[in-house]
Steps between C-alpha positions, in 0.01 A plus 500: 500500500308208710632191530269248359600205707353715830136607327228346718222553182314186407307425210133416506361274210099511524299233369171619325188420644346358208558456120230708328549447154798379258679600196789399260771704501529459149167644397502761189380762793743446734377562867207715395225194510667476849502881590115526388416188690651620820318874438175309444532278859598832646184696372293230648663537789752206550809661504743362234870543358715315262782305537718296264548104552793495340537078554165445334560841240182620599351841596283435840261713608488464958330638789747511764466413870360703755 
């Protein structure tokens, strides 16, 4: 078993490029408006994901960095 205290891995929080598009979490769909808008920037060729703001309670669709 490794000793924790001696791992040299680091975390890595990346900021998104841009905020695409926003949702409420509490929407009767859930993430899907999110998940379609993120396929839709995709198809036309901006490359998107979702992520949950979980301060604002809000589904956010990003581009990240290059």
């Amino acid at each position: 078993m490794q000793d924790r205290s001696e791992s040299t891995s680091e975390s890595v929080v990346r900021t998104p490029d841009r905020v695409l598009a926003s949702f409420p979490a509490g929407h009767p769909r859930g993430d899907l408006p999110a998940e379609e808008s993120a396929r839709q920037h995709t198809a036309n060729g901006t490359p998107a994901t979702v992520v949950m703001d979980i301060q604002r309670d809000e589904f956010l669709v990003v581009r990240w960095a290059a």
